[in-house]
C-alpha angles and dihedrals in degrees: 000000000000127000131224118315099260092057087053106101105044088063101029108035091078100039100044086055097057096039083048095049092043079047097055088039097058092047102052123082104247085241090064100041090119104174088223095058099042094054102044077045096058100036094048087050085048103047089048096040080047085054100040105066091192096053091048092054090045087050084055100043090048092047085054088048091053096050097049096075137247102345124218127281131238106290092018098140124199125210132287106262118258104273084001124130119268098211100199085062089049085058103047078052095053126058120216096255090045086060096046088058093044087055087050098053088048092062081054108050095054099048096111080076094044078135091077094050087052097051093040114146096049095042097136131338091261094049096036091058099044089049106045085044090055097036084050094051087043089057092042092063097028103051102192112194144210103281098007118134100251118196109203091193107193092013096158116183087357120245083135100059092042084054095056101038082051081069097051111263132135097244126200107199109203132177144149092247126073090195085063100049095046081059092055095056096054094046087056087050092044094042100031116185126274108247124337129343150151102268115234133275111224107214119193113210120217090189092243123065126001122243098226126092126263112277088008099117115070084193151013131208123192111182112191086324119110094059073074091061117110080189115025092156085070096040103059089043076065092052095045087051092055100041119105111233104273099022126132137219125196132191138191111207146140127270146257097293096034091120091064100055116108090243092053089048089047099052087038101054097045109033101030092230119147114255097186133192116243112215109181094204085059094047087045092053086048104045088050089059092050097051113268121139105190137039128186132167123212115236114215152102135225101206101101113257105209131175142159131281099263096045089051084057091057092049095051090040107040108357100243096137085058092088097047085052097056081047090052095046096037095105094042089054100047091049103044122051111188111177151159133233104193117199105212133324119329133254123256104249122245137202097290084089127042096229114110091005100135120144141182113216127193108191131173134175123217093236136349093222119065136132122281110264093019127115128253121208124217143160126225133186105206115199129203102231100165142071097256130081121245107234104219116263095263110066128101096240127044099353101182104214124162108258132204128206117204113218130180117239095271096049113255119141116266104167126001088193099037087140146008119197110186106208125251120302096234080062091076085126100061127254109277117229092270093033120122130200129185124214141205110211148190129206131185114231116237124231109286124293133081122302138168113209116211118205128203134150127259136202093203114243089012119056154330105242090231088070090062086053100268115153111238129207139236145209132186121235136203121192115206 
């Protein structure tokens, strides 16, 4: 084990130089072992591991990892611990309504903190990290909308759900303890949301059956929830019944051997709440009966991989830091488990999103000489170039219109917002990636001078088509 920092160098120096060379010597092909390059390779890794107190202790802790033989697989489970608490007995003790009360109690109990309920998710650095980084990769493979239903299953106190109405979705927050949901509440009064929303829904679980109609949730969201569950087999037979087709839900959770941590034994022992296993074979055999048809799982950590300039050039260029990487994330893997069960096949996006939104656009004004404060006249075929759908102009999230930007002669920025064109009203569905509309238009002629007006399509409050790599067009203007 290593000492104190400043006793570092003198028993590592030598040592994290030979494991870094072998290192370097075992990734690269033995066409590309260039003496030069190994060894600028392996000082600059060691100046900066002998700098970095915390990398030098990871190197340490991963060269440990390699040496101690094949590691489990995904579901590999390990014993209860001696006098620990063998939580599939706690369950068979405890029915489903005893434990909600029990979840319940526990809100309570801690109310005299309700502080660190309110300021979740920044509630320490540690904490804080590891929450934002799972919440982001939630988000990444969930991607809730604006509009769309959001279930936050197991939302506690409710940063979640705040989270997820901030972006603009109709939240039901739904959770076994009433403590936790009044909580909620108050964090949603003292945190209201920026700008307008849908305000949430608050859902009390029996444990048993939600109260939401079948195919009426376009998403779930479980954050560090269903490891609570005495019957998550039921459970996610719930979740499947009130999931749209081709919606997703997503969960952050533990892994297979969560039950058996100090800190499981702890909660469980003395405030009777589930810490429950997840084994991913068990959640795919369920989510298949309830009518899931995908499962994926995120790999990632959210411990911070960092590394020096010329290891981050190998990794662009040929890869090699990958494998101190896995290394790196390997503990984080094996412990966290965040996954998606899929219920048919997705939807195609749309343009609340800027992802897939190209266009073609073909404008042309009627004449470039007119009096000022008149009107001008043109015409515009807008095609639909990209992958994602464009929702009509008259919806409340994501409207696609044609836009115009009004720039002097010599190019400087007048107005961002000179012009807004809504697309055609037949076009209520939406224009289809490959669908084309055409479009009469007015525009109001700016004091005189000379203008060009540049035209692109928007999809209002998410991007101008240009930053995703559209051409735009241009016409020149003189104001008389």
């Amino acid at each position: 084990m290593l000492k104190r920092a400043g006793d570092r160098v003198p028993l590592f120096k030598a040592r994290a130089r030979e494991r870094l060379v072998r290192a370097v010597n075992r990734c690269v092909p033995p066409v590309r072992r260039l003496r030069e390059q190994r060894d600028r390779y392996a000082a600059e890794s060691e100046r900066y591991l002998l700098e970095r107190d915390h990398l030098a202790d990871e190197l340490q802790n991963s060269v440990r990892i390699a040496n101690r033989g094949p590691r489990p697989g995904i579901d590999d489970q390990t014993t209860t611990p001696t006098g620990g608490i063998d939580v599939k007995r706690l369950i068979e003790t405890l029915s489903v309504d005893q434990l909600a009360i029990a979840a319940d109690e526990y809100y309570r109990t801690n109310l005299a903190n309700v502080d660190y309920y309110f300021a979740k998710p920044m509630t320490a650095i540690d904490e804080a990290r590891d929450y934002l980084s799972c919440f982001a990769q939630l988000l990444a493979g969930v991607r809730p909308l604006p509009a769309m239903r959001i279930l936050d299953f197991g939302a506690g106190t409710g940063w979640t759900s705040r989270a997820l109405a901030q972006l603009g979705c109709d939240v039901v927050v739904c959770d076994v303890s009433a403590t936790a949901l009044a909580v909620a509440r108050e964090l949603f009064e003292r945190q209201p949301i920026a700008g307008s929303s849908v305000a949430p829904t608050f859902l009390l679980f029996d444990g048993h059956r939600l109260e939401l109609e079948d195919a009426s949730i376009d998403r779930v969201v479980c954050f560090d929830a269903f490891h609570h569950l005495p019957n998550p087999q039921h459970v996610l037979g719930e979740l499947g019944r009130v999931l749209k087709q081709g919606g997703i839900a997503g969960f952050q959770e533990p892994g297979p051997n969560h039950s058996k941590t100090a800190q499981s034994q702890f909660e469980m022992r003395n405030f009777t709440v589930i810490e429950n296993d997840i084994v991913m074979r068990d959640i795919e055999r369920w989510a298949k009966a309830a009518g899931f048809t995908d499962v994926e799982l995120a790999v990632f950590t959210s411990d911070s991989f960092r590394v020096p300039i010329a290891v981050y050039d190998e990794l662009l260029v040929r890869g090699q830091a990958l494998a101190a990487w896995y290394e790196h994330a390997w503990l984080f893997l094996a412990e966290r488990r965040v996954f998606f069960l899929s219920k048919g096949e997705q939807e195609m996006s749309d343009s609340r999103e800027r992802r897939g939104l190209l266009a073609h656009l073909d404008v042309r004004l009627d004449t470039d000489r007119a009096a000022a404060g008149d009107v001008i006249h043109g015409v515009a075929t807008v095609s639909n170039t990209g992958t994602a759908v464009w929702l009509p102009s008259h919806v409340a999230h994501g409207p696609v219109q044609l836009g115009a930007h009004l720039y002097s002669a010599d190019g400087r920025l007048l107005d961002r917002d000179y012009a807004r064109v809504p697309l055609p009203s037949r076009a209520d569905a939406g224009i289809r990636p490959g669908e084309s509309a055409h479009i009469s238009f007015e525009l109001p002629v700016p004091p005189a001078g000379d203008y060009i007006v540049e035209f692109d399509m928007v999809a209002e409050r998410v991007c101008w088509f240009q930053s995703n790599g559209s051409k735009t067009t241009d016409a020149n203007l003189h104001a008389e």
